[in-house]
Structures are given as C-alpha cells and as structure tokens.
matplotlib code that plots the C-alpha trace (Angstrom):
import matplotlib.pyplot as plt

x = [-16.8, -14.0, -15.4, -14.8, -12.9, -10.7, -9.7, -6.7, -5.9, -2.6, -2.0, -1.4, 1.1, -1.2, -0.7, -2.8, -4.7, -8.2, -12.0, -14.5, -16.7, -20.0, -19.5, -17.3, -13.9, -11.3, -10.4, -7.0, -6.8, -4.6, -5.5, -6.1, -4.6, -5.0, -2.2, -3.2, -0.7, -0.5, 2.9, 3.6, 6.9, 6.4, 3.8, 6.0, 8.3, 6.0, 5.0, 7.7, 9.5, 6.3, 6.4, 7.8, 4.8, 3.0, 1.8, 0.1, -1.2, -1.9, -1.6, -3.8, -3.5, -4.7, -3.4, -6.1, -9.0, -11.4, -9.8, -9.9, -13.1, -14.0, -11.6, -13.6, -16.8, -15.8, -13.8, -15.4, -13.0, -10.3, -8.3, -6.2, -5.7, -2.3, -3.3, -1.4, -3.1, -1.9, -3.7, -5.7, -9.2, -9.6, -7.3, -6.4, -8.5, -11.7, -11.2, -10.9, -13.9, -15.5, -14.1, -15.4, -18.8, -18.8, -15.6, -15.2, -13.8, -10.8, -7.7, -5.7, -2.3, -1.7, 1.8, 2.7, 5.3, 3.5, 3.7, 2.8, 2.2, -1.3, -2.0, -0.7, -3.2, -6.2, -5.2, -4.8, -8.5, -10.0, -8.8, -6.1, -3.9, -0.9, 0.7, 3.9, 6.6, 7.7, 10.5, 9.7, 11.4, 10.0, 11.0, 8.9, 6.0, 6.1, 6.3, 2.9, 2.1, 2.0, 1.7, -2.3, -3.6, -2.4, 0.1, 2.5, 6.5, 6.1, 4.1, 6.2, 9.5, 7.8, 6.8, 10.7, 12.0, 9.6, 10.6, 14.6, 13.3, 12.2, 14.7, 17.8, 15.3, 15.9, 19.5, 19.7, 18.1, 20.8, 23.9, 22.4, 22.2, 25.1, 27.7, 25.8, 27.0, 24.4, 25.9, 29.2, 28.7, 26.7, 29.0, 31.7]
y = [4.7, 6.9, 9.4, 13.4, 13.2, 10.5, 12.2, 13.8, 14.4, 14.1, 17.8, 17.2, 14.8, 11.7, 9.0, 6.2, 3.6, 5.6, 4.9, 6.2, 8.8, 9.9, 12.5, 10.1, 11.5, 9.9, 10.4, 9.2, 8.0, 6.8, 3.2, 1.5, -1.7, -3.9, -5.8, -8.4, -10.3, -11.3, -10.3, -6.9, -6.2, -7.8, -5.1, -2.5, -3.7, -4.2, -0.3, 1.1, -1.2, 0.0, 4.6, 5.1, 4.2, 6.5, 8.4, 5.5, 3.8, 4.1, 1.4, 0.2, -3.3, -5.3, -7.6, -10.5, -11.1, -10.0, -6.7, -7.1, -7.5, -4.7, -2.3, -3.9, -2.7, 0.9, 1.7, 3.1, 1.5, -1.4, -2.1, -5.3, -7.5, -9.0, -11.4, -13.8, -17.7, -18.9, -16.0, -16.1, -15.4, -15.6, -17.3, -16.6, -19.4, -17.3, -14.2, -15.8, -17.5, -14.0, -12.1, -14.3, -14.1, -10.5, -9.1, -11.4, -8.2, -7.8, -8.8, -11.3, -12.0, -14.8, -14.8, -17.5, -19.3, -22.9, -23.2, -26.9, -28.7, -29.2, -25.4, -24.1, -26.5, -24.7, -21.4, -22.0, -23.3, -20.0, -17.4, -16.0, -13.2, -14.3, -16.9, -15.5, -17.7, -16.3, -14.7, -12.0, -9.7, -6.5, -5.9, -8.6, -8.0, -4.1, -5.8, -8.0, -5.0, -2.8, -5.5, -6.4, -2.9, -2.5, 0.4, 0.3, 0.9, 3.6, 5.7, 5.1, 6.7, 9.5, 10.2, 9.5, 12.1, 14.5, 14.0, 14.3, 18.2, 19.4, 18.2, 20.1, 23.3, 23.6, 22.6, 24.6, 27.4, 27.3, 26.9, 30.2, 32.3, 31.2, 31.4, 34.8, 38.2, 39.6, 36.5, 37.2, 41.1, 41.0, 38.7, 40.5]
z = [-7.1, -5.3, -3.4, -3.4, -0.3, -1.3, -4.9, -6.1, -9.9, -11.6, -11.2, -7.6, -8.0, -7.5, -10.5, -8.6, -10.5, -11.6, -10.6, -13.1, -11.2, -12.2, -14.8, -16.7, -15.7, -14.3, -10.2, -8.7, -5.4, -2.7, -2.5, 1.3, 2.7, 5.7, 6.9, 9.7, 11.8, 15.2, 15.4, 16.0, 15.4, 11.8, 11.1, 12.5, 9.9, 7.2, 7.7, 8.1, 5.1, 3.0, 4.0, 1.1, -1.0, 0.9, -2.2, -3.9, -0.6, 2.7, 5.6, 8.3, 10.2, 12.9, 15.2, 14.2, 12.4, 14.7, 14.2, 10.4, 10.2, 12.3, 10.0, 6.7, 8.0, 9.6, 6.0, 3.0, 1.1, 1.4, -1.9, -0.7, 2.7, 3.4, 5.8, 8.0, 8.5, 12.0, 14.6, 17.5, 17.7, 14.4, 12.1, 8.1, 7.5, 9.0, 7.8, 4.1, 5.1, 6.1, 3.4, 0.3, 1.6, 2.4, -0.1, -2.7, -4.8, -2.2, -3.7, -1.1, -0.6, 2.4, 4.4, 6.4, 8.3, 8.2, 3.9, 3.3, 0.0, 1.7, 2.8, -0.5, -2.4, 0.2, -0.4, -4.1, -4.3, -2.2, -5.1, -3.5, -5.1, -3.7, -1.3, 0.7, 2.8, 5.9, 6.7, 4.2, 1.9, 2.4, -1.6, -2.4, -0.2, -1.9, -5.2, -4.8, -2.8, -5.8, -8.4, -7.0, -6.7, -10.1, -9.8, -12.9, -12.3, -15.2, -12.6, -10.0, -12.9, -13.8, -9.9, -8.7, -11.6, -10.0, -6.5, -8.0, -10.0, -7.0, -5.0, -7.7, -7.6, -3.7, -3.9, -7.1, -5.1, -1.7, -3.9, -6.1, -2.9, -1.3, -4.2, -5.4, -4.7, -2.5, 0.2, -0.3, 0.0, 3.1, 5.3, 7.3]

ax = plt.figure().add_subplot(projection="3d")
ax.plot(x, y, z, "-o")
ax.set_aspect("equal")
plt.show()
C-alpha cells in the first residue's frame, strides 16, 4: 500500500510504477532505494551518477550493514537494496542473511569486487535480482537500477519530451520578449 504522503498522480508529472490504494485507484510514487558500501566515495558516485533519476527514485545509503538494517526498520518503505558483500561489521553475506528473514519482498542487486565462480554460485542460490562486478558502470548500475523497480523506458520518453516542452516554452518565452518591440522600444 503507498501511503498519502508518499503519492503523486500523473498530473503532477509523476509516471512511477503504481500501488493499488484502497479505493481501488491507482497512486504513483517515488520509489526508495538503499545503497550500502563501505566505500564512500563509490556511493558519492553512485548518487550523484544516479540525480538524475530523481523523479522516479529517491536514494539513501549506508556505509555497512549495520546501518542497513537500521534504515530498513526506520523506513515505511524500501523498494530495492544495492548492496556491497565484503564490509565491516556486517558483511553482504549478513544482511542477505537479515533481509530474507525479515524482507524477503526486497528486490536485491549485489556488487562486488571479489566475483568468484564460487560467490556467484551463493549469491545465485539466495534469490538475488542481480549480481554486479566491480568497477561499475554507472549506466549499468541505473539500468538494473530501473530495470528491478520496474520503471519502463516509455515513461522515462514521455517524461524527457516533457522536460524538452517546458524547456522551448521558457526559451520560447526570452527570445519573444527580447526580439519583440516593446524591448527594442524601451532600450536607449
């Protein structure tokens, strides 16, 4: 269930996946995401790489999963985990561990810099959504980013052509005034 607080409709510009709600309508939201690594520059990069999806989902990370778990429990609602494996305190491992028992409807998508035939045979045998080699292409992390909360590239069109409209009205809008009459009449 989305709730109220979290709901936008398509008037506003929001073409999110939908949740039913209780009258039977549809409600758009902006979807949530955790990204956990121990490395803090990567999820600098991973943030900043991912802004401009802002409109269909927001970020929030932590350094470990510890952290994770503590942002799991304090959210009304987490829609994916991009996790790393090798942390401290608690590892990838763990938190899969902790999330199947307590989140099995989480979608999760594991990077790592340590792929082995061996790790990849684990991680394929705990459900996972994905399974991402570090160093990362920010293009691809966006793609499985997108691709498991279920946002469709058609949405993503028809939101880009609006962004370009209002864009052309503004310019549209300065070029009218300053090539019009009244501009060139007023100026000494």
């Amino acid at each position: 269930m989305a709730n109220a607080r979290n709901g936008f409709d398509l008037l506003n510009g929001q073409s999110n996946p939908s949740v039913d709600s209780k009258e039977g309508q549809k409600v758009w939201r902006v979807r949530e995401v955790l990204v956990v690594d121990d490395e803090e520059p990567l999820l600098l990069t991973i943030s900043e790489g991912l802004s401009i999806y802002r409109k269909y989902f927001n970020l929030q990370t932590a350094t470990n999963g510890v952290e994770a778990v503590k942002v799991l429990k304090s959210s009304p609602v987490i829609d994916l985990v991009v996790t790393d494996l090798s942390m401290p305190k608690m590892d990838g491992f763990e938190l899969l561990a902790y999330m199947n028992r307590n989140y099995p409807q989480i979608p999760v998508i594991l990077m790592t810099a340590y792929g082995t035939p061996k790790i990849e045979e684990i991680v394929s045998n705990m459900g996972l959504y994905r399974y991402l080699e570090k160093p990362l292409d920010i293009n691809i992390v966006a793609d499985n980013v997108l691709a498991a909360l279920s946002i469709k590239s058609d949405q993503m069109v028809l939101n880009t052509a609006d962004i370009r409209e209002r864009e052309l009205k503004k310019t549209s809008y300065a070029s009218g005034f300053f090539s019009s009459d009244y501009y060139k009449k007023t100026m000494p």
